[in-house]
C-alpha positions in Angstrom: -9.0 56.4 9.5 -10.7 53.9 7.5 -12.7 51.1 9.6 -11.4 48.0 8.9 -13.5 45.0 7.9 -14.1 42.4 10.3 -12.3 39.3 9.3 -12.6 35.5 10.0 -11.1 32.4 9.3 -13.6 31.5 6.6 -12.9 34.6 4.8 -9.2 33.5 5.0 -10.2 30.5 2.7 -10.7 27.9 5.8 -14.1 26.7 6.9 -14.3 25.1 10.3 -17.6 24.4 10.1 -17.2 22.4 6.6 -14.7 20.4 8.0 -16.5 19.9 11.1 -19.5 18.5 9.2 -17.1 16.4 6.5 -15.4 14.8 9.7 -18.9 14.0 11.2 -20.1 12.1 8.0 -17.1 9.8 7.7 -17.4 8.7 11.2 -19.8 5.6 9.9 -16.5 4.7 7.6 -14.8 4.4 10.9 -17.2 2.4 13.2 -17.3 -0.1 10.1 -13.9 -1.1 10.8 -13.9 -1.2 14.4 -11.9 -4.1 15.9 -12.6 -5.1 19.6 -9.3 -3.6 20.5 -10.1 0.1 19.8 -11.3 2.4 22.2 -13.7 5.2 21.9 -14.6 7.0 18.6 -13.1 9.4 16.3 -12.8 13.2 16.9 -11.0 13.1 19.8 -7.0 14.6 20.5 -6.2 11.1 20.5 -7.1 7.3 19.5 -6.7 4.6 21.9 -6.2 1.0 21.2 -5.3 -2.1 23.1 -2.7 -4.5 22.7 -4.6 -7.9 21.9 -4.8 -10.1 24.8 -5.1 -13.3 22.7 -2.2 -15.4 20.8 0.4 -13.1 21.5 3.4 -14.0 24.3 5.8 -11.0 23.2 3.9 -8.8 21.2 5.9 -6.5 19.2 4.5 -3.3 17.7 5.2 -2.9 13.8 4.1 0.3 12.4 4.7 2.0 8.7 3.7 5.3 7.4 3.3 6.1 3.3 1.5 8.1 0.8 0.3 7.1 -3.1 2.9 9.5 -4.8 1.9 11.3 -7.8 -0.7 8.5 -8.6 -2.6 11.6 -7.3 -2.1 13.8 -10.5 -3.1 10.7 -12.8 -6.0 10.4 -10.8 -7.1 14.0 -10.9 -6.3 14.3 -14.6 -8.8 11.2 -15.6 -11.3 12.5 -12.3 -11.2 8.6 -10.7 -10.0 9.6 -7.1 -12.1 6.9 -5.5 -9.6 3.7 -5.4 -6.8 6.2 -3.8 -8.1 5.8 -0.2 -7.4 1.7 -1.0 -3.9 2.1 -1.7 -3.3 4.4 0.7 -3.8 1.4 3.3 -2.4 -1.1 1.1 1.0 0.8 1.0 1.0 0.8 4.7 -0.4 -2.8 5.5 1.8 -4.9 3.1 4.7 -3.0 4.3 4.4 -4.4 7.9 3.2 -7.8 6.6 6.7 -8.4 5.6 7.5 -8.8 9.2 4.3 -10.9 9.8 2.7 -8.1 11.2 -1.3 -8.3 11.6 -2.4 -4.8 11.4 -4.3 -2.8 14.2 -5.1 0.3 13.0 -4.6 2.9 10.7 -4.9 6.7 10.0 -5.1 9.3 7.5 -4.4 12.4 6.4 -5.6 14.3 4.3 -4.0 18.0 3.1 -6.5 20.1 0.5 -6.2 23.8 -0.9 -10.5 24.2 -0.2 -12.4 21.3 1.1 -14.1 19.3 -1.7 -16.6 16.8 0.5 -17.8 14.2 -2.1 -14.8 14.1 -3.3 -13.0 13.4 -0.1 -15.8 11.2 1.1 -15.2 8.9 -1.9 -11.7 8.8 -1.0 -12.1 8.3 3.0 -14.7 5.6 2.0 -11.7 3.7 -0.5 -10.1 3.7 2.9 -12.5 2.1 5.1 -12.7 -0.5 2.6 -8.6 -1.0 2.5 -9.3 -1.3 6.0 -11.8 -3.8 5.9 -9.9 -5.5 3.6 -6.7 -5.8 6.0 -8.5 -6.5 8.9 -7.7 -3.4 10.6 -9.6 -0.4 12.2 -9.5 3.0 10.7 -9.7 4.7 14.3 -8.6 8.6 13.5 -6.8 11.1 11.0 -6.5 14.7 10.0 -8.2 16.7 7.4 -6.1 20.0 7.0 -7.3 22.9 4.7 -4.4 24.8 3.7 -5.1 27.4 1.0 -1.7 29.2 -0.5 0.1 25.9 -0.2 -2.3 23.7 -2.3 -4.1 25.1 -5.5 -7.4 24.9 -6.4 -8.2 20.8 -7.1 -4.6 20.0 -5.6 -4.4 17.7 -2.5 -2.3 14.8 -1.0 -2.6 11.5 0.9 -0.9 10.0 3.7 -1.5 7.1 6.3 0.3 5.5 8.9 -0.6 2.1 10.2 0.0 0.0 13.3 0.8 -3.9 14.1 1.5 -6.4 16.3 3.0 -9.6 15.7 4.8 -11.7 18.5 8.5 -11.6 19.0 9.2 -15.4 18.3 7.3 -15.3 14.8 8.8 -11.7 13.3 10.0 -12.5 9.7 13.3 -10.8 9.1 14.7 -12.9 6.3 17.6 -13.8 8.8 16.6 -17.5 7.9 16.7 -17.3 4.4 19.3 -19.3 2.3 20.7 -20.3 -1.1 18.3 -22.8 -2.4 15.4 -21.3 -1.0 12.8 -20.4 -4.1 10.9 -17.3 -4.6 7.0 -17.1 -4.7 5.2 -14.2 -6.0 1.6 -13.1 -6.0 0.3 -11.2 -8.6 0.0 -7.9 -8.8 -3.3 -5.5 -10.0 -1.4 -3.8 -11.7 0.9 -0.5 -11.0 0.1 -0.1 -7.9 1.3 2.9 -6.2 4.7 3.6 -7.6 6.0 4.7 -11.1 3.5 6.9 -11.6 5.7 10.0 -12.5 7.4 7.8 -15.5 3.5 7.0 -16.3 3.0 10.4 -16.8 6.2 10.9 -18.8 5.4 8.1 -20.9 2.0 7.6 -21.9 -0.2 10.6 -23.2 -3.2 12.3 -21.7 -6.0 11.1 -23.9 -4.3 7.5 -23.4 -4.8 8.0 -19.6 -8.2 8.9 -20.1 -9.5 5.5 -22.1 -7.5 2.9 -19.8 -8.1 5.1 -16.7 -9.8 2.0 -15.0 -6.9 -0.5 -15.5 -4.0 2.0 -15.0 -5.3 3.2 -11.8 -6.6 -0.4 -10.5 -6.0 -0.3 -6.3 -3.2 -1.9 -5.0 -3.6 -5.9 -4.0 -4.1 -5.8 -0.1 -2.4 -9.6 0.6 -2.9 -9.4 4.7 -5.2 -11.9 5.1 -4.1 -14.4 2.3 -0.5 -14.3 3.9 -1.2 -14.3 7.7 -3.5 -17.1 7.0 -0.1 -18.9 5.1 2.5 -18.4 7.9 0.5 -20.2 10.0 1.1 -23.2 8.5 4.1 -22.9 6.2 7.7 -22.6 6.4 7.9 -18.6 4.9 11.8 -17.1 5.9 11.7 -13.4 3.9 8.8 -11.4 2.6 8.5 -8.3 -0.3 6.5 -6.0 -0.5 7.4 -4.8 -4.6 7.3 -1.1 -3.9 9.2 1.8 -5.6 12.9 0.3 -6.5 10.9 -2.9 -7.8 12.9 -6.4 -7.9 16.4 -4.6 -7.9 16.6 -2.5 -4.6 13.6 -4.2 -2.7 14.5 -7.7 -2.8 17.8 -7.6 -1.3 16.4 -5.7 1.6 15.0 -8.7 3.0 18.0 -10.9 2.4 20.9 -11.9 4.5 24.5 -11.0 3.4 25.7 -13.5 1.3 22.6 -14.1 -0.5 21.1 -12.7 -3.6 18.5 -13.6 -6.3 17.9 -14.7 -9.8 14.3 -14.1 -11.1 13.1 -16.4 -13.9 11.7 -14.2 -16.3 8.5 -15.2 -18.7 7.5 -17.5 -15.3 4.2 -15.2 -15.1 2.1 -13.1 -17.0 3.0 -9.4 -17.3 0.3 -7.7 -17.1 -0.6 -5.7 -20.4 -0.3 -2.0 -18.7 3.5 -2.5 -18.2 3.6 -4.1 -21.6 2.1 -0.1 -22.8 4.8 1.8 -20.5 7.8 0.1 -22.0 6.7 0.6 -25.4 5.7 3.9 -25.3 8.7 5.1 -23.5 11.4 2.5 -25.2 12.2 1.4 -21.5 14.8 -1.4 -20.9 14.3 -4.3 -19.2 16.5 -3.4 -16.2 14.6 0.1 -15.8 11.2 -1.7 -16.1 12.0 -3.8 -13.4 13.6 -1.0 -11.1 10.7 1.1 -11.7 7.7 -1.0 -11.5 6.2 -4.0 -9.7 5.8 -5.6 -13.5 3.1 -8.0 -12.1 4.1 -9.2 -8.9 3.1 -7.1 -5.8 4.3 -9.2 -3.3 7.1 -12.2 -2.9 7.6 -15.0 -0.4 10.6 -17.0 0.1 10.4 -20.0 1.5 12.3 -23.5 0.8 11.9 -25.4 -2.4 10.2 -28.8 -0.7 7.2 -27.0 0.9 6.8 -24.4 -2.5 3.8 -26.3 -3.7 1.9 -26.4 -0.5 2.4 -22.7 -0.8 1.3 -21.9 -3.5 -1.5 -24.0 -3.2 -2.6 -22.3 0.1 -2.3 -19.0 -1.4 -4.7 -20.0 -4.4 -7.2 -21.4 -2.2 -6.9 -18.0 -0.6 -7.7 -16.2 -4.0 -4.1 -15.1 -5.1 -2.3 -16.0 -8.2 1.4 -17.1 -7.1 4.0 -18.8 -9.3 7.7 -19.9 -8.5 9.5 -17.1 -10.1 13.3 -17.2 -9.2 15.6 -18.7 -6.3 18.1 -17.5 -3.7 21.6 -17.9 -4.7 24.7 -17.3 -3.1 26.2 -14.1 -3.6 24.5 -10.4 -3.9 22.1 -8.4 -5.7 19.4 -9.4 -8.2 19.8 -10.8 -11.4 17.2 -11.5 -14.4 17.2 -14.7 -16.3 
């Protein structure tokens, strides 16, 4: 018989010691974003992180887990990866901040047919700086090489985050009412949803010259918002993900209450403006599908709307008055 070949992993199409050394250079990312809470380092079986001792009486973990869809594909098509590893967080982070969550701590992970280290490293770095943004540590993750189930150039992104916020100050939108107004921040554009009717609609070469406004990172508003609940009335919070006004909105509302939205009270941003032409997209499906300029919306009662929005502005957000809560059910555009 025939003497077989000796055969390793490597030779499989996975290379330990790659990922070894890729896992080793991100570890600076990491210790940027290290809150006093966290533990140890990264490359361990697990990462540890207190509770915060201070300004909580009842604290209350919060915790989200989400990817950036097929944003990846437009990325990969126009070769601009590196704003992926923000939205990644962001998806995560404004997701809990709905509750009034301050994040903790976040993780990643990251599944590639054949390693592709400056590539990843540009990503991984996009999420240290999501992190930085949201005040929250970026204390371990998982790179998984998996030729056979990717392709050559094909990978995907997911991340699950962690917070705290006490018991007594968790936002529910149990205490919203008819009456109460609607304040949304602006958006930076797409975000991270839609982007399968983006591909549908507009055309390659299109992608390709607006690359850097179409794939603009999603608005982190952590900071900005935990700085405004501490000194404003705010009853229900949004985070404008996939489902846009129509199915996200009443998620947050108690039964009995719906919205109407104002339209033409802010700017739509021009990249929406090229989707629904390009496509012949109602109104309605626009507004289902995408965040059409608003990324993230407050309720919170008509008298105190002013301070808001001023607060918010000082904070660097754009926010406008953009619809009310009315009695009744389900979102309507006006």
């Amino acid at each position: 018989m025939a003497k077989l070949k000796s055969m390793t992993y490597k030779k499989s199409g996975v290379d330990i010691d790659k990922a070894d050394r890729f896992v080793e250079s991100i570890k600076p990312y990491a210790r940027m974003t290290r809150r006093p809470e966290v533990l140890g380092s990264i490359g361990g079986f697990g990462a540890l992180c207190r509770l915060p001792k201070k300004g909580y009486k009842d604290p209350i973990l919060v915790s989200s887990t989400d990817g950036v869809g097929t944003k990846l594909k437009v990325a990969k098509i126009t070769g601009r990866v590196e704003g992926l590893g923000v939205d990644l967080v962001a998806m995560n982070v404004n997701d809990i901040l709905t509750l009034g969550a301050e994040p903790l701590f976040f993780l990643d992970y990251f599944a590639i047919g054949k390693l592709d280290p400056e590539m990843m490293r540009s990503v991984i770095h996009g999420v240290a700086k999501g992190c930085l943004d949201a005040g929250c540590a970026l204390i371990g993750g998982e790179t998984a090489e998996m030729p056979g189930v990717y392709l050559k150039g094909d990978f995907d992104l997911a991340g699950f985050c962690v917070g705290v916020v006490d018991r007594e100050k968790v936002i529910d939108g149990s205490l919203a009412r008819a009456g109460n107004v609607i304040v949304g921040l602006a958006s930076s554009g797409i975000h991270s949803n839609g982007f399968s009717f983006v591909r549908k609609v507009l055309r390659t070469d299109f992608l390709k010259a607006h690359a850097e406004e179409i794939l603009k990172p999603t608005r982190i508003y952590v900071k900005p918002v935990l700085s405004l609940i501490k000194k404003e009335p705010v009853y229900s919070m949004v985070h404008v993900t996939g489902g846009g006004f129509f199915d996200n909105i009443p998620r947050v509302l108690p039964a009995g209450c719906g919205a109407k939205i104002q339209l033409g009270s802010w700017p739509v941003p021009r990249v929406f403006k090229w989707i629904e032409q390009s496509g012949n997209v109602a109104t309605r499906q626009m507004y289902r599908t995408f965040n059409m300029g608003i990324g993230f919306m407050l309720v919170t009662s008509k008298e105190r709307s002013l301070k808001v929005i001023s607060h918010l502005k000082k904070m660097g957000e754009h926010a406008w008055v953009i619809g009310e809560i009315v009695k009744g059910n389900g979102v309507t555009l006006q």
